[in-house]
Backbone as CSV, one residue per row, in Angstrom:
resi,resn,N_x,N_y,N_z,CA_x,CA_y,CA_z,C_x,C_y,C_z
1,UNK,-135.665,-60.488,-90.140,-135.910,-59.600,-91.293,-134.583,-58.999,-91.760
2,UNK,-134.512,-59.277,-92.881,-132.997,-58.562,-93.323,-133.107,-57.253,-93.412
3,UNK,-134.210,-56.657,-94.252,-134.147,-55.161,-93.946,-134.062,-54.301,-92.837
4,UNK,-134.389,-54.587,-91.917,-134.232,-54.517,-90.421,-132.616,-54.297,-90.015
5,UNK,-131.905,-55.407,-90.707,-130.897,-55.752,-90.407,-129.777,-54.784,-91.096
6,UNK,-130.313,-54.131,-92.544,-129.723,-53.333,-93.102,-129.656,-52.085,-92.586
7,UNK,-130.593,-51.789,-92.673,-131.416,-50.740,-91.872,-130.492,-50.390,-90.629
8,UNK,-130.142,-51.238,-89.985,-129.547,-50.935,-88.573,-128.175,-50.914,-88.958
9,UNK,-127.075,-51.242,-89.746,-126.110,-51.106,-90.220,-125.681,-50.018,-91.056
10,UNK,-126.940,-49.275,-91.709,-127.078,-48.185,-92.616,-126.813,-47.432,-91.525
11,UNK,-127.605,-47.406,-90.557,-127.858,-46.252,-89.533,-126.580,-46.124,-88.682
12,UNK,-125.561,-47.330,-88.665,-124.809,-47.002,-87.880,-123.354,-46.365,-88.599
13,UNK,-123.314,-46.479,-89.888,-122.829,-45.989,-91.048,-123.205,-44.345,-91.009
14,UNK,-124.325,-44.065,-91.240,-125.044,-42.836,-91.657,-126.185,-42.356,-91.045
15,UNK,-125.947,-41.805,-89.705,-126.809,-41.598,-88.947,-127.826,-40.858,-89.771
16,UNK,-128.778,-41.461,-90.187,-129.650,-40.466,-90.857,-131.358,-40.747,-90.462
């Protein structure tokens, strides 16, 4: 799942 994948890259960017 790519969103998944974003998702986990967002988060490691912007702990939010």
């Amino acid at each position: 799942m790519d969103f998944f994948c974003v998702v986990k890259e967002l988060n490691n960017e912007n702990r939010w």
